[in-house]
BAFI-3210 file (N, C-alpha, C; in Angstrom, 3 decimals, decimal comma, padded with zeros to 6 digits):
// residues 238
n [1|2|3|4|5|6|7|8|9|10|11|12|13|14|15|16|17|18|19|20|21|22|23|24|25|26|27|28|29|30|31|32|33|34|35|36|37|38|39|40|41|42|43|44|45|46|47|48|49|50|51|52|53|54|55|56|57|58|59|60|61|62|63|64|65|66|67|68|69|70|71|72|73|74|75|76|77|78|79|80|81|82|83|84|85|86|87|88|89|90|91|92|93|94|95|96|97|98|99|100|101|102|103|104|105|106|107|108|109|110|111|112|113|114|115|116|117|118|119|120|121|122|123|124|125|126|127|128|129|130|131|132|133|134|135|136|137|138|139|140|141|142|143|144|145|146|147|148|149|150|151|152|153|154|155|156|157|158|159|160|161|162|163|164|165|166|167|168|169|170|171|172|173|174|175|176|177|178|179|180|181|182|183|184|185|186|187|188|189|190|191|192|193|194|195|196|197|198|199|200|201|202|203|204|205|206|207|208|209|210|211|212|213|214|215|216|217|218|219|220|221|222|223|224|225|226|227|228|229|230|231|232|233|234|235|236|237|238]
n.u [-007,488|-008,600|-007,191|-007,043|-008,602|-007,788|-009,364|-009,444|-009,967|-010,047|-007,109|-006,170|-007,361|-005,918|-003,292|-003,999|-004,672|-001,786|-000,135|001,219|004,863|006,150|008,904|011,455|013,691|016,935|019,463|018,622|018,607|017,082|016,575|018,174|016,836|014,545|013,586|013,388|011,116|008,738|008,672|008,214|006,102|004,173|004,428|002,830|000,224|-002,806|-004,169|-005,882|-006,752|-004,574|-002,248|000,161|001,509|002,969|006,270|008,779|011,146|013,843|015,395|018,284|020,919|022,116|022,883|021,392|018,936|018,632|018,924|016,276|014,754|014,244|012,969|010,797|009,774|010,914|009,710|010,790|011,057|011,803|014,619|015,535|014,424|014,939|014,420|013,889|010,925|009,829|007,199|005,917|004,092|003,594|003,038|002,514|002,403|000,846|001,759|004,350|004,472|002,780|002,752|004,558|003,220|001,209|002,526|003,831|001,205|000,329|002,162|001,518|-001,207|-002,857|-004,408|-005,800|-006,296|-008,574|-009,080|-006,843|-006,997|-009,503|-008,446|-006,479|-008,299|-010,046|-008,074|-006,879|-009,090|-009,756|-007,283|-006,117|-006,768|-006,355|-005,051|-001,796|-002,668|-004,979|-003,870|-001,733|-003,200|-004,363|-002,418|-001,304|-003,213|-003,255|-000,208|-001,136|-002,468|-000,424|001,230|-000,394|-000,615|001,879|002,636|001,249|002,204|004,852|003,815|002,966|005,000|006,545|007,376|007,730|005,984|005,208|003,357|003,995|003,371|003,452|005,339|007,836|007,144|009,222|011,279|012,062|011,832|014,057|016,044|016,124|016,041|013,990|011,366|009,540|007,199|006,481|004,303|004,520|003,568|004,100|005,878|006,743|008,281|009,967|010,801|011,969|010,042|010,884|009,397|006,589|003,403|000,203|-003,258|-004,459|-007,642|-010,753|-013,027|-016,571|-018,019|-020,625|-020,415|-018,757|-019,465|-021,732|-025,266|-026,066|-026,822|-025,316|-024,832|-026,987|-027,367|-025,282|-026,886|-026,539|-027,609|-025,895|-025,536|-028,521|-028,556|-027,497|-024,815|-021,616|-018,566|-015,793|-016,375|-015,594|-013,962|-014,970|-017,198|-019,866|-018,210|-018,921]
n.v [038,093|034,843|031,746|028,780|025,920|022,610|019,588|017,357|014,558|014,268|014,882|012,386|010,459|011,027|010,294|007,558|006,655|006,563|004,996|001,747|001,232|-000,602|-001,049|-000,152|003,043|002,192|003,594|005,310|006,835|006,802|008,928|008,908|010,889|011,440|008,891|007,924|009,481|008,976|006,004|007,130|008,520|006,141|004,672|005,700|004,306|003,573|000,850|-001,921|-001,349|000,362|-001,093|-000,930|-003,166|-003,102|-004,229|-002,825|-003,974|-002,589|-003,057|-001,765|-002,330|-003,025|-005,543|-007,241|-006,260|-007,479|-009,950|-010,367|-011,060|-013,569|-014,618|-013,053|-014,707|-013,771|-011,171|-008,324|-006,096|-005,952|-005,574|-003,487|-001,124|001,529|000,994|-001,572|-002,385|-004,629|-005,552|-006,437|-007,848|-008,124|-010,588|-010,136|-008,034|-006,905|-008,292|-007,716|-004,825|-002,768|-001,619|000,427|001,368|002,428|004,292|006,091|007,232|008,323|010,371|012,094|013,089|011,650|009,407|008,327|007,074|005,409|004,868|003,485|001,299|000,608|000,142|-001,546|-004,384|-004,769|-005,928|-007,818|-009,356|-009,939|-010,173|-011,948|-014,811|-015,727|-018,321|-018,768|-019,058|-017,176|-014,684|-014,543|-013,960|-011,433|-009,823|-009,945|-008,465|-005,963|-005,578|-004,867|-002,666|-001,572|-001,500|-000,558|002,594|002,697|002,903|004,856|006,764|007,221|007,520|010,009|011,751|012,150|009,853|006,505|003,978|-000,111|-002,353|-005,918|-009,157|-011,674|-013,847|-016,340|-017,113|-018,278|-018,247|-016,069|-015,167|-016,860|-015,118|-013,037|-013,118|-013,196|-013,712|-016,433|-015,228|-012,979|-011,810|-012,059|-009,841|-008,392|-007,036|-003,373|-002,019|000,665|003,362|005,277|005,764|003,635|004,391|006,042|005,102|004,331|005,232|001,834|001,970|001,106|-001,366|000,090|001,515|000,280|-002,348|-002,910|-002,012|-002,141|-001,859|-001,488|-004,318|-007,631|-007,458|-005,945|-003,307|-000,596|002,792|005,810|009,199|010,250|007,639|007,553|009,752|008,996|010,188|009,024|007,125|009,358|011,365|013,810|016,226|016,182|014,607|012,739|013,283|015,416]
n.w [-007,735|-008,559|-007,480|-008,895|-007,511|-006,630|-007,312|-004,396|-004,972|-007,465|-007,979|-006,598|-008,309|-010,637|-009,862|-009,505|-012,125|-013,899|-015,854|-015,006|-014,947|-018,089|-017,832|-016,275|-016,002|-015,816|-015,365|-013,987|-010,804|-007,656|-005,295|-002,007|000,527|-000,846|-001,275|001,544|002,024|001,089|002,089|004,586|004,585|003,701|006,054|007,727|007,210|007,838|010,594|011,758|015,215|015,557|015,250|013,711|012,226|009,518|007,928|006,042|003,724|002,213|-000,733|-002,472|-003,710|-006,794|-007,438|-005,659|-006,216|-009,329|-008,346|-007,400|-009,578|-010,855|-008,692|-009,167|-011,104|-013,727|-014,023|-015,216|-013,657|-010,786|-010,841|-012,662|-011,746|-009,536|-006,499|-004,792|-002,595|-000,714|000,827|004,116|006,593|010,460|012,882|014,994|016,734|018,417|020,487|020,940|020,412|021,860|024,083|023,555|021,627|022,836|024,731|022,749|021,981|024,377|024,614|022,106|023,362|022,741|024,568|027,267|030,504|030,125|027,966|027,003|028,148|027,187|024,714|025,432|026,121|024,164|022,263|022,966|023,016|020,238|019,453|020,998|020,999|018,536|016,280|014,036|011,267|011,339|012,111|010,503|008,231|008,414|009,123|006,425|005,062|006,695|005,385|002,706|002,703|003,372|001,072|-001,368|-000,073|-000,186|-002,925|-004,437|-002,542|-004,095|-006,487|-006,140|-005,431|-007,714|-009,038|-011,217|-010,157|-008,903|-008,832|-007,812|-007,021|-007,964|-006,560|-005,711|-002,829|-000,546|-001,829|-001,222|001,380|001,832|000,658|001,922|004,276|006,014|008,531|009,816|011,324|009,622|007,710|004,050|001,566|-000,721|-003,649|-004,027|-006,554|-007,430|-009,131|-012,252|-014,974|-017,846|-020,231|-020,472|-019,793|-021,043|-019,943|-018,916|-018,496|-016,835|-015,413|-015,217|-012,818|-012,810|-012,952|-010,812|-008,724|-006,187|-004,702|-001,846|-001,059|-002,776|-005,782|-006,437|-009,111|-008,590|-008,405|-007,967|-008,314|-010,589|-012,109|-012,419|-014,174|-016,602|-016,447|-017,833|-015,750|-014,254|-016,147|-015,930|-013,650|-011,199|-011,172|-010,228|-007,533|-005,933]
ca.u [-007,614|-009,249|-006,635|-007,847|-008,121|-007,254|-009,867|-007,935|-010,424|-009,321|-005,838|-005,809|-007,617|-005,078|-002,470|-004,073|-004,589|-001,131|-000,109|002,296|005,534|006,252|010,380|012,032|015,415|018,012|020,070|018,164|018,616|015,994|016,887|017,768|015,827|012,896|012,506|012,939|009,982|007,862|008,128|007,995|004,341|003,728|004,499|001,105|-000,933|-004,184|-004,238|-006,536|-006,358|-003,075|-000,660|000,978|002,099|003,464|007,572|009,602|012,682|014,360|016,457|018,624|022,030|022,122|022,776|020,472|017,698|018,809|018,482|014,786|014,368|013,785|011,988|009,587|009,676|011,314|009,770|011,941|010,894|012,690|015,976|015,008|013,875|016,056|014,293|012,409|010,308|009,463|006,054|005,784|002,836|004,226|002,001|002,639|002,780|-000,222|002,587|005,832|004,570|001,356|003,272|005,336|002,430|000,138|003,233|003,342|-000,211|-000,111|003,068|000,888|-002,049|-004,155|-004,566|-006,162|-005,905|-009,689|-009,077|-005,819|-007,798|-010,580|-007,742|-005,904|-009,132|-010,325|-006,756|-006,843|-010,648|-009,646|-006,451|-005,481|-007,130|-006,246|-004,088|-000,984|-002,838|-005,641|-003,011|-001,059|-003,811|-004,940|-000,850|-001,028|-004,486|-002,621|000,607|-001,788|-002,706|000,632|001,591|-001,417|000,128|003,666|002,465|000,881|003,084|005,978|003,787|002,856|006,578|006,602|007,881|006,975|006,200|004,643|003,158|004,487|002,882|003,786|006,704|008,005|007,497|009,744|012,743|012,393|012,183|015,183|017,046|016,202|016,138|012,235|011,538|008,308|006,114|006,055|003,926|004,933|001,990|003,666|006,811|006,403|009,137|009,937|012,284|011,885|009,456|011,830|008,337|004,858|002,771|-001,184|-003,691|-005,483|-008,721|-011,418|-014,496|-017,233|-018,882|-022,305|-019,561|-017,873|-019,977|-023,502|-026,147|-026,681|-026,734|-024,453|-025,668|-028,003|-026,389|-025,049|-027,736|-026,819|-027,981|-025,168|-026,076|-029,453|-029,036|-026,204|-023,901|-020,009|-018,028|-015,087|-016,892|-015,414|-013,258|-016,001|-018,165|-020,070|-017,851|-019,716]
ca.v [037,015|033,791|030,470|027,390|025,278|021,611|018,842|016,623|013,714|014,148|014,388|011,088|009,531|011,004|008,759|005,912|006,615|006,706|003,464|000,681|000,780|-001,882|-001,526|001,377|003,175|001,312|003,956|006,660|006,570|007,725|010,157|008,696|011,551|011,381|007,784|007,815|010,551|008,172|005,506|007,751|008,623|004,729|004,067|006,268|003,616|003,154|-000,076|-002,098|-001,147|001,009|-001,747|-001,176|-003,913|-002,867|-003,749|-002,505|-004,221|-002,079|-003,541|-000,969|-002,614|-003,373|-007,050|-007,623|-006,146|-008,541|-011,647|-010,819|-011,000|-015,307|-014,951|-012,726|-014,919|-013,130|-009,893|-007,553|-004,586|-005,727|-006,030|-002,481|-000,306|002,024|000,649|-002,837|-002,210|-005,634|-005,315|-007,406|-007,958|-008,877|-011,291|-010,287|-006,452|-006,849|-009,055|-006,842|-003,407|-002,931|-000,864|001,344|002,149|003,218|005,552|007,099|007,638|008,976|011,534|012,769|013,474|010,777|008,018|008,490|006,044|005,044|004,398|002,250|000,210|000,040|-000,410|-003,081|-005,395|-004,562|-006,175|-008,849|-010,153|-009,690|-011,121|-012,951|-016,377|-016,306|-018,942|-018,192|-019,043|-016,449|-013,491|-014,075|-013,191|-010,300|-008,531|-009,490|-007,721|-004,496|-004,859|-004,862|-001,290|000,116|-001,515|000,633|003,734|003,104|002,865|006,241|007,934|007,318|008,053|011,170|011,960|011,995|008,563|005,384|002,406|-000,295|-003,569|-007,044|-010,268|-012,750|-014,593|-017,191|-016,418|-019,283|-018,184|-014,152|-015,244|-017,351|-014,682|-011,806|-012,886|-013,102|-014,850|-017,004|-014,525|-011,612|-012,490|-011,135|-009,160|-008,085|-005,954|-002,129|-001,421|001,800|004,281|006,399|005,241|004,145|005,151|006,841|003,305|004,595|004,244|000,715|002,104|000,201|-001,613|000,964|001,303|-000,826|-003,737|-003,180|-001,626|-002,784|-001,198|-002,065|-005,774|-008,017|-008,036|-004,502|-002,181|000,997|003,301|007,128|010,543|010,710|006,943|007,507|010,682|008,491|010,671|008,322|007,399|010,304|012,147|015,020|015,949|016,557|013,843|011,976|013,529|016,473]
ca.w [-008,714|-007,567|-007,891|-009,178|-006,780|-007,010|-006,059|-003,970|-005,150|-008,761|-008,035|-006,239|-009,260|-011,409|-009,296|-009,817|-013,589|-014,034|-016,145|-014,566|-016,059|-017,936|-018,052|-015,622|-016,466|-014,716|-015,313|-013,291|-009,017|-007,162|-004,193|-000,802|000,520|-001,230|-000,834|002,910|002,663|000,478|003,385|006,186|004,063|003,530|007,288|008,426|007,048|009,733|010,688|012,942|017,095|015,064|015,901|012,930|011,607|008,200|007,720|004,638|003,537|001,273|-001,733|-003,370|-004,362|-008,371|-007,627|-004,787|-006,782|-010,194|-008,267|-007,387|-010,934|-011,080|-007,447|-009,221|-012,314|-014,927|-014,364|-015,356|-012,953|-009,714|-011,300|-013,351|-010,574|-008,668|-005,479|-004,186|-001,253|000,078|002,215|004,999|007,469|011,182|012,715|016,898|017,255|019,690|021,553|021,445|020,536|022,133|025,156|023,083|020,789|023,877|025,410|021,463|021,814|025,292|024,202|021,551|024,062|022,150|025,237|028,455|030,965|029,846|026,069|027,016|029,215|026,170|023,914|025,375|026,309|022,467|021,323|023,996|022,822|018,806|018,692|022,250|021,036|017,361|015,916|013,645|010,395|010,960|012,326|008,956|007,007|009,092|009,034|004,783|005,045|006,956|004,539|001,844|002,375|003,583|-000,465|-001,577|000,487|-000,689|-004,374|-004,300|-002,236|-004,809|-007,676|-005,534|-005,799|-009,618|-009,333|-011,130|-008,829|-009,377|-007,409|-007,708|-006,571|-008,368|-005,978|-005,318|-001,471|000,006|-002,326|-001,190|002,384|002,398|000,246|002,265|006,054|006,763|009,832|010,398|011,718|008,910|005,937|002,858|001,125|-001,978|-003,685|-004,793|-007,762|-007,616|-010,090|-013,664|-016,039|-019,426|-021,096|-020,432|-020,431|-021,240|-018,879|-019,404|-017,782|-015,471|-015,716|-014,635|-011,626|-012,965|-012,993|-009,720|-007,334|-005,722|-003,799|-000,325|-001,196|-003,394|-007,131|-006,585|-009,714|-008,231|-008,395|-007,420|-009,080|-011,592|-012,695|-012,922|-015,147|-017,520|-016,628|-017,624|-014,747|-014,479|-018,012|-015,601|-012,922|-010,136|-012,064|-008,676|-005,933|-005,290]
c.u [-007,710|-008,131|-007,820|-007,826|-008,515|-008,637|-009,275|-008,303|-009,858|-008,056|-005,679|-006,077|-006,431|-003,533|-002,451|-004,512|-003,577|-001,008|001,358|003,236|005,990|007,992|010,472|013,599|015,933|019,168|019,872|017,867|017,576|016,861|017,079|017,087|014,351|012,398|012,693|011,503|008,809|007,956|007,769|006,075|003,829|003,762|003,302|000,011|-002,012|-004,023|-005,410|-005,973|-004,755|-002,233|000,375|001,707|002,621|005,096|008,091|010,721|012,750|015,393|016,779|019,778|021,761|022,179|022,197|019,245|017,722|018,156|016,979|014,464|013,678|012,713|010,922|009,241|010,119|010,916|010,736|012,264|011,628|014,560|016,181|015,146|015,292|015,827|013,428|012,259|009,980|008,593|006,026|004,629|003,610|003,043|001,876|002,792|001,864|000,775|003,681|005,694|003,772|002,156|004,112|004,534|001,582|001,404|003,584|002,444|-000,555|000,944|002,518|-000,514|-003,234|-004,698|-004,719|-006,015|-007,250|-009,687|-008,073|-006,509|-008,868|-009,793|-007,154|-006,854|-009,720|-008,927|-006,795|-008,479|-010,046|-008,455|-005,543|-005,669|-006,840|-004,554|-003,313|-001,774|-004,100|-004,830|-002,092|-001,926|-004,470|-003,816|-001,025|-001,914|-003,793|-001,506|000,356|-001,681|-001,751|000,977|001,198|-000,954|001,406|003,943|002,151|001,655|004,144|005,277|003,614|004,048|006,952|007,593|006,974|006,735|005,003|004,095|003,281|004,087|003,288|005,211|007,084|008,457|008,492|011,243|013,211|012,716|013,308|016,446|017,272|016,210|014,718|011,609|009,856|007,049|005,866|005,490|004,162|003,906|002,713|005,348|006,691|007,806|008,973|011,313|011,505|011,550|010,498|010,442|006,772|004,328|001,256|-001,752|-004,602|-007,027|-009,416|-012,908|-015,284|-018,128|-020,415|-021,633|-019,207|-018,510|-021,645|-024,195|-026,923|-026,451|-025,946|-025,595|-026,923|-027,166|-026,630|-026,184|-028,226|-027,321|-027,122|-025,659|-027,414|-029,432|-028,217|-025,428|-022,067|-019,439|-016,420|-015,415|-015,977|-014,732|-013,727|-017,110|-018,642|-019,381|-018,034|-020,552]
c.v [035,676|032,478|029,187|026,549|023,582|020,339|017,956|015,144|013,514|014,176|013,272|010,271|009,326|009,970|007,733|005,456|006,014|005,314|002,719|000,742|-000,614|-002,587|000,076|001,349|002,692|002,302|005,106|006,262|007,413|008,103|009,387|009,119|011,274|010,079|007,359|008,726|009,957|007,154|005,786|007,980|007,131|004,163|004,629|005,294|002,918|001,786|-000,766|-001,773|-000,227|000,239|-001,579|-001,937|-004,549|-002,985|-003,486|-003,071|-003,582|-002,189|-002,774|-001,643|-003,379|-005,252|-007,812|-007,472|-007,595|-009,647|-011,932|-011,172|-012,708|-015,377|-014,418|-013,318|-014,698|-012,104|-009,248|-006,051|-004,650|-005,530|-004,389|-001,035|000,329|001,603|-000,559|-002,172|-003,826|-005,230|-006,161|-006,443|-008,714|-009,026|-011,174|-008,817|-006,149|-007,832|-008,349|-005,693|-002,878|-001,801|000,419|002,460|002,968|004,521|006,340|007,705|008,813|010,476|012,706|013,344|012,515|009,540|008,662|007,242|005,537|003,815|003,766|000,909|-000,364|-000,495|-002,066|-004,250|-005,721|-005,517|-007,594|-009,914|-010,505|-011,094|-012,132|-014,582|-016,508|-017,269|-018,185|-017,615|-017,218|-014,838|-013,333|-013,275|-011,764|-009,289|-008,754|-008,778|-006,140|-004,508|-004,540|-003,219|-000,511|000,048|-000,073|001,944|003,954|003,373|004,476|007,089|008,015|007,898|009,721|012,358|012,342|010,894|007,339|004,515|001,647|-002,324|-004,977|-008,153|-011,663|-013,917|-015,465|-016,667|-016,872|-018,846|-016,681|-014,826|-016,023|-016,101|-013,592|-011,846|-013,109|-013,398|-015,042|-015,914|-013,172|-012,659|-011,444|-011,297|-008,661|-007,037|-004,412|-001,846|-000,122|002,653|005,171|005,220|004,833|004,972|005,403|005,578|004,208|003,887|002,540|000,612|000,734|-000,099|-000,216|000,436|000,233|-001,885|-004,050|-003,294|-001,851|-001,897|-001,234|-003,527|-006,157|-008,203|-006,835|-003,905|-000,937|002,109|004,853|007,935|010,323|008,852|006,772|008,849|009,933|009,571|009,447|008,196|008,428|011,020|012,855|015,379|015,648|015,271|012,780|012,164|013,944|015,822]
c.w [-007,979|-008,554|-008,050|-008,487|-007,172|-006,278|-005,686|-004,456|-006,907|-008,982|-007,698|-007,530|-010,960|-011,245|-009,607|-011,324|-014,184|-015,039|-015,276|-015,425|-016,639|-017,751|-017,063|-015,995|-015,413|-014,853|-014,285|-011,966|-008,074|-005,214|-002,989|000,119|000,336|-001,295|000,621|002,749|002,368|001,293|004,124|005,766|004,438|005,022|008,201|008,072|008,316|009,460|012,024|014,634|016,661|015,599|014,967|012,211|010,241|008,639|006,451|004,779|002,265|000,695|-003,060|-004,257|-005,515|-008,355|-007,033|-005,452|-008,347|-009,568|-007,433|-008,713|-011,014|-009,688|-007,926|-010,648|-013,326|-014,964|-013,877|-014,282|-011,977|-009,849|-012,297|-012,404|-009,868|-006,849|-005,271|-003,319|-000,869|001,540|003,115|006,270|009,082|012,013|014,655|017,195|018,258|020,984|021,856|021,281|020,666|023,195|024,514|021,904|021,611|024,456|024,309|021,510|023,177|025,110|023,136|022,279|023,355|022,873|026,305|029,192|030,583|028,563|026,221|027,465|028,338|025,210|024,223|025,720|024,673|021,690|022,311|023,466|021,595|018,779|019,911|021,971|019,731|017,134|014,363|011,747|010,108|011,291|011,170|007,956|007,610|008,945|007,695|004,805|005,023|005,872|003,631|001,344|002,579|001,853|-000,968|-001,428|-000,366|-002,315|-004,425|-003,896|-002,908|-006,131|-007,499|-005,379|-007,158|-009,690|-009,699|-010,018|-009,750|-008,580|-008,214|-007,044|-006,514|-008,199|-005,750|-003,813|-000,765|-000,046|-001,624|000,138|002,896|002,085|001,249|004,217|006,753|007,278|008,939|010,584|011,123|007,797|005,275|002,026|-000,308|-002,014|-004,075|-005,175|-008,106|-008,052|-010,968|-014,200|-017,357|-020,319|-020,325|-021,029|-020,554|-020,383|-019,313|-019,128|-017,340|-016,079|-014,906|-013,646|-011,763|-012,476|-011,788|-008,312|-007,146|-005,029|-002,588|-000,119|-003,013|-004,855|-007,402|-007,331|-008,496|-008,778|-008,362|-008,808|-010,458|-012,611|-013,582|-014,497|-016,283|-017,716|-016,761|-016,681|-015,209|-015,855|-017,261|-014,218|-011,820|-010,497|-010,640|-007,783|-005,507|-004,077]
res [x|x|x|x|x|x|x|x|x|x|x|x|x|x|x|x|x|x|x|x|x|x|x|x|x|x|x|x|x|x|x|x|x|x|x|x|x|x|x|x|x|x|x|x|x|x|x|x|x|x|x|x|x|x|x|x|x|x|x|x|x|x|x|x|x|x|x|x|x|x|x|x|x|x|x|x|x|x|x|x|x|x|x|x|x|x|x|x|x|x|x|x|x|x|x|x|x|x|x|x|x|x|x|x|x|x|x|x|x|x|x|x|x|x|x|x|x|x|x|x|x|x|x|x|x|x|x|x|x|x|x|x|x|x|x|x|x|x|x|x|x|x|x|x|x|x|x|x|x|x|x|x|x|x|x|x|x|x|x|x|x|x|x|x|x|x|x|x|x|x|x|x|x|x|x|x|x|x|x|x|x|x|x|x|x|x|x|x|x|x|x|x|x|x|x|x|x|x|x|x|x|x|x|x|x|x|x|x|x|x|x|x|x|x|x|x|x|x|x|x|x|x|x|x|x|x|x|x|x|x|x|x|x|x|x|x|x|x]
***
């Protein structure tokens, strides 16, 4: 008997279906366990030359999480949530962990003395002459996507999460310790849904996506026949 097997492209989309909650039980604790396993996921995020420069501060205690509540405005989710994540982008890992990432790389058999030597001149051209302003936005860039990662991998969990922007950055970084040289990219609120929010679906691909050049509609097979974007689970990923 032949199993059904799963496409892994429609499960992801089902992820990101999911709706945002808009209130999480504050009564329900999510796993120390399982949310170390949901960072340890969120901490693989590729990054340019892999310097890594994704940090997590993680704000569990009931009254530490509350008094994000006015830093993020009044939303109610950080103060809600059985976990903040606080993303941060650090803006020098090509300066202090550039040596420790190449003897990772060489322990895993992934660095020759060739590709260090291409690596570190590649990291030395890129980011040896940039000033502070353009290396901030390059680590929010990378914490961007570990967010991305850390969102998923909790909903991947059968946990809500849910992403946070809206900060007063000045007030988090005095509350929480956050030197100078991490930019802060964003919070992911993560716990138990209080309710199943519906998805709000997406503009469609005519809207979003172009064709070679900016302002060309999207154009493939399944467009041309008017086939719906997702009519179906397989629907354009084949």
């Amino acid at each position: 008997m032949n199993e059904a097997r799963t496409d892994p492209l429609e499960a992801l989309a089902g992820l990101l279906r999911r709706g945002t909650p808009r209130r999480f039980d504050p009564a329900r604790p999510v796993d120390d366990g399982l949310l170390r396993r949901v960072l340890a996921v969120a901490s693989l995020t590729p990054s340019e030359f892999d310097l890594q420069p994704a940090r997590f501060v993680v704000v569990r205690e009931p009254a530490e999480r509350r008094a994000l509540r006015p830093i993020a405005f009044g939303n109610p989710l950080p103060g809600d949530a059985a976990a903040v994540v606080v993303v941060l982008g650090y803006l020098h890992p090509h300066r202090t962990d550039l040596d420790a990432i190449v003897a990772a790389a060489r322990g895993e058999g992934a660095m020759t003395a060739a590709r260090e030597a291409e690596l570190r001149g590649r990291v030395a051209t890129a980011l040896g002459h940039r000033g502070e302003a353009e290396l901030a936005a390059r680590a929010g860039r990378a914490g961007s996507m570990a967010a991305a990662a850390l969102l998923l991998a909790a909903r991947a969990a059968g946990l809500a999460a849910a992403y946070v922007d809206n900060l007063d950055r000045p007030a988090l970084r005095s509350r929480l310790g956050i030197p100078a040289d991490h930019a802060v990219c964003g919070i992911v609120a993560i716990g138990h849904a209080a309710a199943i929010e519906p998805f709000a679906g997406r503009l469609p691909l005519a809207e979003v996506c172009f064709d070679g050049h900016f302002g060309r509609p999207w154009n493939d097979a399944a467009s041309r026949a008017g086939v719906p974007d997702g009519s179906a689970p397989s629907a354009g990923l084949r």
